[in-house]
N, CA, C and O atoms as a DFTB+ gen file, in Angstrom:
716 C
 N C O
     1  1       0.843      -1.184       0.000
     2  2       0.000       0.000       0.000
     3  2       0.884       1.242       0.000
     4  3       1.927       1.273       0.653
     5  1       0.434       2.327      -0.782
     6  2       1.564       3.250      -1.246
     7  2       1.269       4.329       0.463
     8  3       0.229       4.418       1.114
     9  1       2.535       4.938       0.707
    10  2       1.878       6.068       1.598
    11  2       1.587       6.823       1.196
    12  3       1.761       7.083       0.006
    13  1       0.760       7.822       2.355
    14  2       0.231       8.835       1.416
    15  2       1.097       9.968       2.076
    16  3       1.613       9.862       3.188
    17  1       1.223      11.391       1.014
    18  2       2.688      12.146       0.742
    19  2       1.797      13.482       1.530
    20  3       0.722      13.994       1.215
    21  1       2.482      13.699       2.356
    22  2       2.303      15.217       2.841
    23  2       1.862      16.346       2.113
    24  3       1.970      15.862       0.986
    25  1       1.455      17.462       1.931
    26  2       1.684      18.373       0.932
    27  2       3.502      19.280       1.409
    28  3       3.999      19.387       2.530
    29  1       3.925      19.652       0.388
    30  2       5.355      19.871       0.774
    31  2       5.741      20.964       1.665
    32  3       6.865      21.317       2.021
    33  1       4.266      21.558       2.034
    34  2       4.875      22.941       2.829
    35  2       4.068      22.338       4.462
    36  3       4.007      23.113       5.417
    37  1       3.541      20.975       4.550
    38  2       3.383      20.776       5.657
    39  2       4.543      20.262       6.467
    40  3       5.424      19.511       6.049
    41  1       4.421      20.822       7.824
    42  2       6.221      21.056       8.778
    43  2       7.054      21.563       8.253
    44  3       8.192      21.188       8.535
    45  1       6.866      22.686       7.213
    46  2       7.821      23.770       6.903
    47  2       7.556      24.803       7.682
    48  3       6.494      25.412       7.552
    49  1       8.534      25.171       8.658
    50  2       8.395      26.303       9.402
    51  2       8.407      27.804       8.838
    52  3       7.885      28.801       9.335
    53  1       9.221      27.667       7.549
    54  2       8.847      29.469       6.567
    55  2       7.524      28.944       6.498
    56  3       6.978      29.558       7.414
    57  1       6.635      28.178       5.980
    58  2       5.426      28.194       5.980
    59  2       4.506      29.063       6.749
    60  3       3.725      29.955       6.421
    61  1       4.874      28.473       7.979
    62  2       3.949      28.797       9.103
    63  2       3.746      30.431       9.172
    64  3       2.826      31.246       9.241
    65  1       5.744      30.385       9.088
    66  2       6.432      31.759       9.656
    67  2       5.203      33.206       8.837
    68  3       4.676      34.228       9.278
    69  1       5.226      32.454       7.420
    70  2       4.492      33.392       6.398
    71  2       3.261      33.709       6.507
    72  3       2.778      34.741       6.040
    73  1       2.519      32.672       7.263
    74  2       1.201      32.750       7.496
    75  2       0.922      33.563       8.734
    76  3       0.011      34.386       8.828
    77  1       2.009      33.179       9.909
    78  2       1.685      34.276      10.940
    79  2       2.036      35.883      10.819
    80  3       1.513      36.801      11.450
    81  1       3.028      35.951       9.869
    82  2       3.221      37.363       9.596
    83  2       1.930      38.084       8.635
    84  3       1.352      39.157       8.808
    85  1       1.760      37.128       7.662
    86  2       0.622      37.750       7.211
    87  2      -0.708      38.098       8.235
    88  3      -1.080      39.271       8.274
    89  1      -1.412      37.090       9.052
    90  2      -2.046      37.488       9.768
    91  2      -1.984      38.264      10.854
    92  3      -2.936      38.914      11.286
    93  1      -0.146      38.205      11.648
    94  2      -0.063      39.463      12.979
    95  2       0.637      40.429      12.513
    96  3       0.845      41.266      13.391
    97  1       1.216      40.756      11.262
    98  2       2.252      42.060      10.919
    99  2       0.648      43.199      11.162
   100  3       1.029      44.144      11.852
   101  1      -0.468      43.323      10.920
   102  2      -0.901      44.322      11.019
   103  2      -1.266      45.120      12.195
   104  3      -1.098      46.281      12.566
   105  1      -1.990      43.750      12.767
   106  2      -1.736      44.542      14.869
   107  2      -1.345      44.580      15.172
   108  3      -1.316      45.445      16.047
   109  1      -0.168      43.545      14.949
   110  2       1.135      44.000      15.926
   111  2       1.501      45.616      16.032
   112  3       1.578      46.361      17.009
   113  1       1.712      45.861      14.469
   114  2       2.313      46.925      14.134
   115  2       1.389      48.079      14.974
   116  3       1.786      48.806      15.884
   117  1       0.041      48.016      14.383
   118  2      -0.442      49.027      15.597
   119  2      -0.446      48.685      17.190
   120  3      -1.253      49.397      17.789
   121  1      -0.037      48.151      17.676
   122  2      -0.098      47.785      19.053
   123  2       0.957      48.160      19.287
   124  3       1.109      48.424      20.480
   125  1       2.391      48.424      18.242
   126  2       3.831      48.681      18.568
   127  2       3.559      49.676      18.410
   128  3       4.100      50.227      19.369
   129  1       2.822      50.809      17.582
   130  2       2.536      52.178      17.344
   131  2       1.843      52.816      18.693
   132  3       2.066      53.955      19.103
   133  1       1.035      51.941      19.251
   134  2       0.769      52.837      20.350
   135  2       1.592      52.258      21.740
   136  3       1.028      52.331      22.832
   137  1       2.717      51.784      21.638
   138  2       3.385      51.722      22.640
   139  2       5.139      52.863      22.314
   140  3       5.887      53.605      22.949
   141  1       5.022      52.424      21.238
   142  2       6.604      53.518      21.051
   143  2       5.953      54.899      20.242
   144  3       6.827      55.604      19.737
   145  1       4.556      55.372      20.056
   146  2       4.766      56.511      19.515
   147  2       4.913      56.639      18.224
   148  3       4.341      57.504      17.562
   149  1       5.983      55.467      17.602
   150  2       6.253      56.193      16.070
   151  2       6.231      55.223      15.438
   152  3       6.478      54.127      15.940
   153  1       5.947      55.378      14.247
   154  2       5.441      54.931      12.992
   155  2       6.602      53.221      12.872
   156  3       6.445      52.009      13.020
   157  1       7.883      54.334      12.466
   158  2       8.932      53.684      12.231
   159  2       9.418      53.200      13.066
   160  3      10.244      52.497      12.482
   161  1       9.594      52.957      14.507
   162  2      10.236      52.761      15.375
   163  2       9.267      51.130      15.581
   164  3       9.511      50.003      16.011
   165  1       8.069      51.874      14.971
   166  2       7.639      50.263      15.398
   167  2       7.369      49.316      14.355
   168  3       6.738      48.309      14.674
   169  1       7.714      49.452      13.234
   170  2       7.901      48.897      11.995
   171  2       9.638      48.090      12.791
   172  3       9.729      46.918      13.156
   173  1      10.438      48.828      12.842
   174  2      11.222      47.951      13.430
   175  2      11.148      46.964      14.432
   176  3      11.830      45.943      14.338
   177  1      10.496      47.135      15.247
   178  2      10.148      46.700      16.698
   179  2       9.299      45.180      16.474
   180  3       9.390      44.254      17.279
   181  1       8.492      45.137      15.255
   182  2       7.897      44.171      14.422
   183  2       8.796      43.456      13.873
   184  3       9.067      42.284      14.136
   185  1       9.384      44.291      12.934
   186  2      10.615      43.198      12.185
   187  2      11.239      42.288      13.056
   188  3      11.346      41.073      12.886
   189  1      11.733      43.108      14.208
   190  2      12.666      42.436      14.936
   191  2      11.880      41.609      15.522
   192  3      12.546      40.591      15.335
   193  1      10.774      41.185      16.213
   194  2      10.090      40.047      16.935
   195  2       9.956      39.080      16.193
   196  3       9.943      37.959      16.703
   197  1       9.783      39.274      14.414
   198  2       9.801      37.907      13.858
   199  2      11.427      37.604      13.508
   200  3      12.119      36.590      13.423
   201  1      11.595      38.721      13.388
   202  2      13.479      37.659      12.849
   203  2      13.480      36.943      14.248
   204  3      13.542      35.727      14.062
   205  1      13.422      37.343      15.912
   206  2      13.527      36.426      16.361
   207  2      12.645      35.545      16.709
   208  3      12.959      34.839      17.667
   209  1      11.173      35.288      16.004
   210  2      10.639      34.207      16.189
   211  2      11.347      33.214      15.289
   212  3      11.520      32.031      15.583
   213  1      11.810      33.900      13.967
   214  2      12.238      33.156      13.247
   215  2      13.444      31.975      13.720
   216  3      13.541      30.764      13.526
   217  1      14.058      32.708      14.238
   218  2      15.271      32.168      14.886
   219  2      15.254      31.107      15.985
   220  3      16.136      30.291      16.251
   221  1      13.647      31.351      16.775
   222  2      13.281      29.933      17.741
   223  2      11.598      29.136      17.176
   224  3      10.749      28.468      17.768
   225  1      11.658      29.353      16.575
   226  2      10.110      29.320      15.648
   227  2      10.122      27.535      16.315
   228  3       9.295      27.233      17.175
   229  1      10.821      26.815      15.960
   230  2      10.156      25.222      16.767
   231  2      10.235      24.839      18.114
   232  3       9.880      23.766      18.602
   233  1      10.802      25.951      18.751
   234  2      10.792      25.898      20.647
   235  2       9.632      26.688      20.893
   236  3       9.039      26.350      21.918
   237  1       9.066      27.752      20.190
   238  2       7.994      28.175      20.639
   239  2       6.416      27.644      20.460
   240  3       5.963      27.322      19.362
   241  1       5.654      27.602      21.695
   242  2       4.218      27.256      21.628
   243  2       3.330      27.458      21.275
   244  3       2.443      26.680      20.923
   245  1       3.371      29.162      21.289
   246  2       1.950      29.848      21.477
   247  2       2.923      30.981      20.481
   248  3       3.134      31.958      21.200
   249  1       3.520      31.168      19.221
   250  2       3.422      31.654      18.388
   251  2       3.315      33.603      18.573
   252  3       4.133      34.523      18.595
   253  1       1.475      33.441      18.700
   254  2       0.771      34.686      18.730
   255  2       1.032      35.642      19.830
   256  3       1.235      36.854      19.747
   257  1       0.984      34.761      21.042
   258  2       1.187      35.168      22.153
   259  2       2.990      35.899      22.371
   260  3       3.397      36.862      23.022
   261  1       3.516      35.145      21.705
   262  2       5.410      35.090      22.365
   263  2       5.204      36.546      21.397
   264  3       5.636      37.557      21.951
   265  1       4.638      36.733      20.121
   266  2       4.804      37.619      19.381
   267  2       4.502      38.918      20.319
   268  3       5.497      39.578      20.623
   269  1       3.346      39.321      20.769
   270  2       3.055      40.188      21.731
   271  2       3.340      40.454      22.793
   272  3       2.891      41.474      23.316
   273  1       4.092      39.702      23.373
   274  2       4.934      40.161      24.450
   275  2       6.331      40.223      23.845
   276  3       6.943      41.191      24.296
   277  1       6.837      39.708      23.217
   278  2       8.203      40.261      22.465
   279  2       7.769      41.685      21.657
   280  3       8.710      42.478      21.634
   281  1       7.174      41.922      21.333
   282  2       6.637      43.229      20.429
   283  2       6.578      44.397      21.861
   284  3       7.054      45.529      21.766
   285  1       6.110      44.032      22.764
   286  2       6.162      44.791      24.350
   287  2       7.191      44.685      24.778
   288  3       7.476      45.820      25.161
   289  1       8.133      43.931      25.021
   290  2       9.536      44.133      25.536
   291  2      10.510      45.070      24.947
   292  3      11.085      46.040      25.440
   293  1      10.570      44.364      23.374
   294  2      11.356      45.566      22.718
   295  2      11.136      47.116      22.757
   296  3      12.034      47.956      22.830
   297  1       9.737      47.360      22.695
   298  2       8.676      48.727      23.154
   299  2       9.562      49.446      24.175
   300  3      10.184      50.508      24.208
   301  1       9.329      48.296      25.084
   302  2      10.227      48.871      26.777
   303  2      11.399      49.000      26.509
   304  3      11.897      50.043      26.932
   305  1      12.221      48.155      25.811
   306  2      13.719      48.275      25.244
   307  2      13.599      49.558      25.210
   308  3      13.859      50.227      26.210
   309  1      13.227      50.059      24.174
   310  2      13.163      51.308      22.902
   311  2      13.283      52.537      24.186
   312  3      14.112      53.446      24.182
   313  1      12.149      52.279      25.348
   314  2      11.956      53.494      25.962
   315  2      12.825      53.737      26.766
   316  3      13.227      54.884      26.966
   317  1      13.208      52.851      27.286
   318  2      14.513      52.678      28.397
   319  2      15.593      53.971      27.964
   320  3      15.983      55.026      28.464
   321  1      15.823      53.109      26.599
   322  2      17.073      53.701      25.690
   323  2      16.869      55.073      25.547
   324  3      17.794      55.853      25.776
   325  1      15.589      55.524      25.137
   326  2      15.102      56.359      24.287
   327  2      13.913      57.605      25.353
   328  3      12.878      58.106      24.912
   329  1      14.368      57.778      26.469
   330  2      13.532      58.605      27.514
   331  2      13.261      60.219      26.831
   332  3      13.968      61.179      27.137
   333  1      12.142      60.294      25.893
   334  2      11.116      61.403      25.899
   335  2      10.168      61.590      25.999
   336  3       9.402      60.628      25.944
   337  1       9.500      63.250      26.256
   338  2       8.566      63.320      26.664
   339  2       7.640      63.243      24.826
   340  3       8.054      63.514      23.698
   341  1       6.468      62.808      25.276
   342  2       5.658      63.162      23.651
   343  2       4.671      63.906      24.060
   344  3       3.894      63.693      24.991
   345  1       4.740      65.045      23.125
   346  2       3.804      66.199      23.533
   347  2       2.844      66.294      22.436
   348  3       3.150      66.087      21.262
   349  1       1.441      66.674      22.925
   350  2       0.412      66.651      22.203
   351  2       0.710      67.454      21.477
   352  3       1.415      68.431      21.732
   353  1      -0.130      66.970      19.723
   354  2      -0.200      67.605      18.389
   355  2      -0.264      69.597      18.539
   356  3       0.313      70.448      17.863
   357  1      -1.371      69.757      19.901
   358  2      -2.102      71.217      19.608
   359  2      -0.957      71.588      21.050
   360  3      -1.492      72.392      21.813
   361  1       0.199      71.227      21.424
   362  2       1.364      71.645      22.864
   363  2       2.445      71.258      21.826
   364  3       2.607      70.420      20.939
   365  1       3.230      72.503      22.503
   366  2       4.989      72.566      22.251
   367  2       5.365      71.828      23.161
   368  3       4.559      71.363      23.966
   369  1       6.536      71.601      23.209
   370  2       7.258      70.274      23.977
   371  2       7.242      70.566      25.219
   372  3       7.749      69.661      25.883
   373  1       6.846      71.523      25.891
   374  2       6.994      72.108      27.374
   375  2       5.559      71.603      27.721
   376  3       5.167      71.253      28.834
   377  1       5.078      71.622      26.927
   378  2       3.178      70.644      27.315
   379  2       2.432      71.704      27.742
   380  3       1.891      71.642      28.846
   381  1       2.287      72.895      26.881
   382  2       1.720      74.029      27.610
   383  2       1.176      74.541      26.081
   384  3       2.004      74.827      25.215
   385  1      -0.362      74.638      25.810
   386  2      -0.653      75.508      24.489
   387  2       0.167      76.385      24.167
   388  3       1.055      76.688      24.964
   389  1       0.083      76.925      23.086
   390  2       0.579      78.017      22.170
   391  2      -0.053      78.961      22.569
   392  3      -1.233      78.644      22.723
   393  1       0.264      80.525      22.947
   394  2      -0.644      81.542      23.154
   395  2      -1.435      81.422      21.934
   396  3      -2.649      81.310      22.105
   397  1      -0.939      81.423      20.582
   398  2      -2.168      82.135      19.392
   399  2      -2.922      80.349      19.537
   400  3      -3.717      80.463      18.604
   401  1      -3.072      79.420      19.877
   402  2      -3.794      78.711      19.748
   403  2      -5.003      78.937      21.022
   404  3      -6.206      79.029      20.775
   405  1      -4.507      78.993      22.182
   406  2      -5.547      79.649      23.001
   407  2      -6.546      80.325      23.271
   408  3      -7.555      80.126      23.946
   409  1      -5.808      81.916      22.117
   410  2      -6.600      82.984      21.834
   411  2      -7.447      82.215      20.797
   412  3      -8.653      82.456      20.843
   413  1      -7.026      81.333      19.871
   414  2      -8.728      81.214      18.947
   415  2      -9.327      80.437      19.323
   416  3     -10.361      80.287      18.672
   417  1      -9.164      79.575      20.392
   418  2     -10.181      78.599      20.589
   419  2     -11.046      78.636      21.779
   420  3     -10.695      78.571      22.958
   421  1     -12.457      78.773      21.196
   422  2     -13.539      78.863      22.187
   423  2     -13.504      78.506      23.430
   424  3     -13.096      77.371      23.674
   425  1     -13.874      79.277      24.401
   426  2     -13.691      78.456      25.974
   427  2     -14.015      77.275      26.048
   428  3     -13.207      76.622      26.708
   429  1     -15.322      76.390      25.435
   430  2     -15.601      74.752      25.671
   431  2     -14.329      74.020      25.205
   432  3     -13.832      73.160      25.933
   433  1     -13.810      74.321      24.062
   434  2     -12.826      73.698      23.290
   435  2     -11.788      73.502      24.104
   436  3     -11.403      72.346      24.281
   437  1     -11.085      74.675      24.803
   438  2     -10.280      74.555      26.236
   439  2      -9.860      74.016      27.193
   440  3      -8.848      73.468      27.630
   441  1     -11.671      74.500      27.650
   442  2     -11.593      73.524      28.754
   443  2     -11.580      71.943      28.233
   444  3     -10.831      71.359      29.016
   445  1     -12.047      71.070      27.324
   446  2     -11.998      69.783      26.900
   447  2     -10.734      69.823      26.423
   448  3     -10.459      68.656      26.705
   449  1      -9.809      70.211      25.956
   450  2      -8.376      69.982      25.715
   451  2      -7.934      69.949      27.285
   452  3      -7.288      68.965      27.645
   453  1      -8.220      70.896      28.180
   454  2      -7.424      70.887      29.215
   455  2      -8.006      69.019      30.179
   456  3      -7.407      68.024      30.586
   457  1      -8.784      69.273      30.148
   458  2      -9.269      67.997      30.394
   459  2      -8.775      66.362      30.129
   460  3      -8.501      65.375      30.812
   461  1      -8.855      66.781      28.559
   462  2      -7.839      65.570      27.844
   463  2      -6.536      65.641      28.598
   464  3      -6.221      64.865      29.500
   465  1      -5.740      66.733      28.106
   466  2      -4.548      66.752      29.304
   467  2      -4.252      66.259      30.028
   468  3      -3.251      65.544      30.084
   469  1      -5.234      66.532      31.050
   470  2      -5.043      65.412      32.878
   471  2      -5.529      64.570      32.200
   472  3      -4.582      64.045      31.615
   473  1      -6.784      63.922      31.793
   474  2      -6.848      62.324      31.582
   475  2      -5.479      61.795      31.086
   476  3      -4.837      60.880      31.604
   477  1      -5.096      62.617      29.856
   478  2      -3.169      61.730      29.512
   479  2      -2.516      62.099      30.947
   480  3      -1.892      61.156      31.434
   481  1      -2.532      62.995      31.532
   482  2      -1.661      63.080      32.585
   483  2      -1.874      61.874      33.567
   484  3      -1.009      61.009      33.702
   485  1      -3.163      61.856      34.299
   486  2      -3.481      60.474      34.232
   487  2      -3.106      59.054      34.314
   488  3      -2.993      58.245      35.235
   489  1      -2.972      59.030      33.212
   490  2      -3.134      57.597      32.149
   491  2      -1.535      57.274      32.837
   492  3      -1.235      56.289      33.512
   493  1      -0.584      58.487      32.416
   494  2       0.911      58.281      32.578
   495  2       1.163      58.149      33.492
   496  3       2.302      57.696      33.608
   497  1       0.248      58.452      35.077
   498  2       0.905      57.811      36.031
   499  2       0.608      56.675      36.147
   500  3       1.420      56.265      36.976
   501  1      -0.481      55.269      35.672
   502  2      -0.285      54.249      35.613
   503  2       1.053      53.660      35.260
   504  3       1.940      54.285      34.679
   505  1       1.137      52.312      35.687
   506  2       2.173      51.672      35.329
   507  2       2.475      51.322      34.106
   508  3       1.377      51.276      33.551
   509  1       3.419      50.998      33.201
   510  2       2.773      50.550      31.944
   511  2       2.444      49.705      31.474
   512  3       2.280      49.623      30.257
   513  1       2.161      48.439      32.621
   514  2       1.868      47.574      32.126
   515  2       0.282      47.659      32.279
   516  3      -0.416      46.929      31.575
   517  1      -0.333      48.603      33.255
   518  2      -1.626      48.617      33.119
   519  2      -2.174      49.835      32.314
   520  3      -3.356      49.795      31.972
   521  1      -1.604      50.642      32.068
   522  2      -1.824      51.525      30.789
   523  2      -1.945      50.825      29.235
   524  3      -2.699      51.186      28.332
   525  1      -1.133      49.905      29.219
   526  2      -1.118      48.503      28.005
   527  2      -2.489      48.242      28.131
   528  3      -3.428      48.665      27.457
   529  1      -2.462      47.315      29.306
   530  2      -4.430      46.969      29.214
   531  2      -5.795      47.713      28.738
   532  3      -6.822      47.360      28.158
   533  1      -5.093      49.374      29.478
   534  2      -6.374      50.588      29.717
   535  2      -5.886      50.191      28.061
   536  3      -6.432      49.199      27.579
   537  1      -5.354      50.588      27.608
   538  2      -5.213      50.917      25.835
   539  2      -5.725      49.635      25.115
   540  3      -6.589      49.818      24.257
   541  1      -5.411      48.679      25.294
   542  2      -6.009      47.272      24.940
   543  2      -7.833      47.151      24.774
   544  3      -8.500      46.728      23.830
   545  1      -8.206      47.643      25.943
   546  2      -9.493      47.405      26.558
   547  2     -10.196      48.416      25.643
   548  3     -11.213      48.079      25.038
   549  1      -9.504      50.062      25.487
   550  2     -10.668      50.892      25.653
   551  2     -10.429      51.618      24.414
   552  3     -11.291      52.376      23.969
   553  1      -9.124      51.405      23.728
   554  2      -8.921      51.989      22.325
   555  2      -8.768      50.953      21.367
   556  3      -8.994      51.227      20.189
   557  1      -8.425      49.820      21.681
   558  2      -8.473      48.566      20.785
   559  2     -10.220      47.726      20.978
   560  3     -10.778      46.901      20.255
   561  1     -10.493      48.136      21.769
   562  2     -12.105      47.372      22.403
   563  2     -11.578      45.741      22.251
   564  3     -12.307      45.033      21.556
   565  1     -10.494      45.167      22.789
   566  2     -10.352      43.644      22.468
   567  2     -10.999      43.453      24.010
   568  3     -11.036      44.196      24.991
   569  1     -11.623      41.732      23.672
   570  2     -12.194      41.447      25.195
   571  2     -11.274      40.899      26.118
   572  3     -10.143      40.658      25.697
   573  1     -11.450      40.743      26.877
   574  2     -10.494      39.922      28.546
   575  2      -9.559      38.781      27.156
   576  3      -8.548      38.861      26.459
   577  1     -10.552      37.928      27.367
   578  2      -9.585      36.793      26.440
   579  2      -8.953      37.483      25.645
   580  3      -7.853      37.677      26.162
   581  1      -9.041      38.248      24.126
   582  2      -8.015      39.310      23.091
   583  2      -6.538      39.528      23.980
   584  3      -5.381      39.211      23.705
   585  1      -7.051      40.112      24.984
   586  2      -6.423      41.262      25.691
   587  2      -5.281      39.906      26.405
   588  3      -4.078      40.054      26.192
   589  1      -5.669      38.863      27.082
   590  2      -4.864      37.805      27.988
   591  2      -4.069      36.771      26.263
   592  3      -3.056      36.073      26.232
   593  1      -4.742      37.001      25.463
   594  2      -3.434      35.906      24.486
   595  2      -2.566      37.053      24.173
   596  3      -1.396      36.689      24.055
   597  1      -2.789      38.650      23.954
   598  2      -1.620      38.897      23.639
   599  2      -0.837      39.571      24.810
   600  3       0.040      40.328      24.394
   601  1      -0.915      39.501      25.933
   602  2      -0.066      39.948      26.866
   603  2      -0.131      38.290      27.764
   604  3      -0.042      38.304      28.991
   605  1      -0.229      37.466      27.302
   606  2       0.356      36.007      28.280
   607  2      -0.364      36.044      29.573
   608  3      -0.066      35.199      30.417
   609  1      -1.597      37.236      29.914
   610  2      -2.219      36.925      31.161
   611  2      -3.362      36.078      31.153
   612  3      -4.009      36.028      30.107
   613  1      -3.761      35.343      32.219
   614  2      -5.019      34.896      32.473
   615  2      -5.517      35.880      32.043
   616  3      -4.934      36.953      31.891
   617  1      -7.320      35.508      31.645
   618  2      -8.241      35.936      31.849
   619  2      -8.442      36.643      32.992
   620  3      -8.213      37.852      33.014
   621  1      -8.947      35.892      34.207
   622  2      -8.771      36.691      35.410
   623  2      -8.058      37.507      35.695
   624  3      -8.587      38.473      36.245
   625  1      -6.155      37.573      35.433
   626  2      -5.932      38.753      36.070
   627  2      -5.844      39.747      35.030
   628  3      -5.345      40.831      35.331
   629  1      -6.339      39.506      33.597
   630  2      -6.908      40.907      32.779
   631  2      -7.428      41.793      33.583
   632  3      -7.102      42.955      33.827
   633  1      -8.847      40.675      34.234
   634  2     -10.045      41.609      34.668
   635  2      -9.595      42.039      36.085
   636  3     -10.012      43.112      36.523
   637  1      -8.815      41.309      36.789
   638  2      -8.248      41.767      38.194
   639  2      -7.286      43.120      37.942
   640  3      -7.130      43.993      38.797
   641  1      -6.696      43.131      36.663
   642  2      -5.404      44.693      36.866
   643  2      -6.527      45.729      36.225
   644  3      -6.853      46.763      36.807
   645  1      -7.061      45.330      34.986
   646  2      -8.236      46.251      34.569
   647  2      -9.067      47.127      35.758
   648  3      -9.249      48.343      35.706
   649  1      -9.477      46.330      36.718
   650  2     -10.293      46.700      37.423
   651  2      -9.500      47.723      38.357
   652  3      -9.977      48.834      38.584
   653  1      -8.431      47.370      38.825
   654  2      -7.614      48.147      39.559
   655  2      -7.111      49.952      39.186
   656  3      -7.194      51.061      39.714
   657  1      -6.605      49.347      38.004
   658  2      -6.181      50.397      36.514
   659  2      -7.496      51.701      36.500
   660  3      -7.113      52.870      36.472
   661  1      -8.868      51.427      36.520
   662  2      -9.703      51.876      36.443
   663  2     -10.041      52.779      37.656
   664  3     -10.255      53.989      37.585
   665  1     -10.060      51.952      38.881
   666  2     -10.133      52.648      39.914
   667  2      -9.317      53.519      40.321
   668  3      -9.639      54.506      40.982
   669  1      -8.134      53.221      39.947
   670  2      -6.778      54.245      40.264
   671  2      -7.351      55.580      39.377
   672  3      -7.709      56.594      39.976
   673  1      -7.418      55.463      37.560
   674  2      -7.769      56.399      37.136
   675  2      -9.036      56.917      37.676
   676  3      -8.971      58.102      38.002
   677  1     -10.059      56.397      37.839
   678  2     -11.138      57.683      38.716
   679  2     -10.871      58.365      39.660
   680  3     -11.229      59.530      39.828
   681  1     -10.072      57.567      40.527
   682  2      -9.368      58.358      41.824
   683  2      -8.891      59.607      41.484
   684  3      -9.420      60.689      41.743
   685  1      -7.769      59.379      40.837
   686  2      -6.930      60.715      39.772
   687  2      -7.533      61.528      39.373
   688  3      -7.225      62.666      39.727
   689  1      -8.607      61.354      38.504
   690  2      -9.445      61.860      37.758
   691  2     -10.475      63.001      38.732
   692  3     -10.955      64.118      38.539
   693  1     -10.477      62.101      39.729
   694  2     -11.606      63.210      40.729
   695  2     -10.855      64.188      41.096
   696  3     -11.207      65.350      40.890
   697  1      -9.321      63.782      41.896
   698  2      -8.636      64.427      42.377
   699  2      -8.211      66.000      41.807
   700  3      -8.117      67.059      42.427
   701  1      -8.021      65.710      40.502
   702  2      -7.733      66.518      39.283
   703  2      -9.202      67.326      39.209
   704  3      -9.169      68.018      38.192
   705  1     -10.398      67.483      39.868
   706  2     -11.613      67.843      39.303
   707  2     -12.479      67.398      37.892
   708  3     -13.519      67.901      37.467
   709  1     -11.715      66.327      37.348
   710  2     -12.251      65.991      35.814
   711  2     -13.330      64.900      36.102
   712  3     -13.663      64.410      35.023
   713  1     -13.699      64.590      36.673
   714  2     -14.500      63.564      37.293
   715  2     -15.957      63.968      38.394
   716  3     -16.616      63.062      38.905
């Protein structure tokens, strides 16, 4: 009885490799964009997590997962190295409006920029690993599970730091009067 023949790209690891890049090069990339800020920085930050998946691609398990927390480490790499402040689009780098932007914009407009402000002000005193989540949860809308395959947490302690993360920011938030 003849055997029967594999197709030739089954247990080819470029195989796989091609299929997971096609399906995670796009979130990753935004998930590296809103952890380093820049475009390019996280186009690299991507590259580099698959050259080194590439490099352990049959010791690893969970693929998707190792990808997203290697895509977060390097992030942290980057910032370590790389300590600046990022100042909003409508603030000069001192984080303080422009007088002529002030003068044209309506008092509501203001006050809701100033607002936004402390909420980022906020946000930044979280840790970053629960600022990851707040951003996961509430600008990505991924659920508990989304949110636990790509940061390697349980379910539960998604919803256990989430919950924490949250309360800290209202606290802040009141403190600040924005609340």
């Amino acid at each position: 009885m003849a055997e029967a023949r594999k197709p030739e790209s089954a247990g080819d690891p470029s195989v796989n490799l091609r299929e997971l890049f096609a399906a995670l090069e796009t979130p990753l990339l935004h998930y590296a964009i809103h952890l380093v800020q820049k475009h390019d920085v996280a186009q690299d930050v991507v590259q580099e997590a698959f050259l080194r998946l590439h490099e352990r691609l049959d010791s690893v398990r969970e693929p998707k997962a190792w990808l997203y927390r290697t895509v977060h480490n390097l992030a942290m790499t980057h910032h370590r190295k790389n300590k600046k402040v990022i100042a909003l689009d409508f603030e000069d780098a001192n984080g303080f409006p422009e007088p002529s932007d002030v003068e044209a914009l309506p008092d509501e407009q203001l006050v809701r920029m100033e607002a936004v402000g402390m909420a980022m002000l906020c946000l930044d005193r979280l840790k970053e690993s629960a600022r990851e989540l707040v951003h996961l949860k509430f600008m990505e809308n991924l659920s508990y599970k989304e949110i636990a395959e790509r940061t390697g947490l349980t379910v539960g302690n998604v919803g256990y730091k989430l919950h924490h993360a949250i309360k800290f920011l209202a606290k802040e938030l009141k403190k600040e009067g924005i609340l």
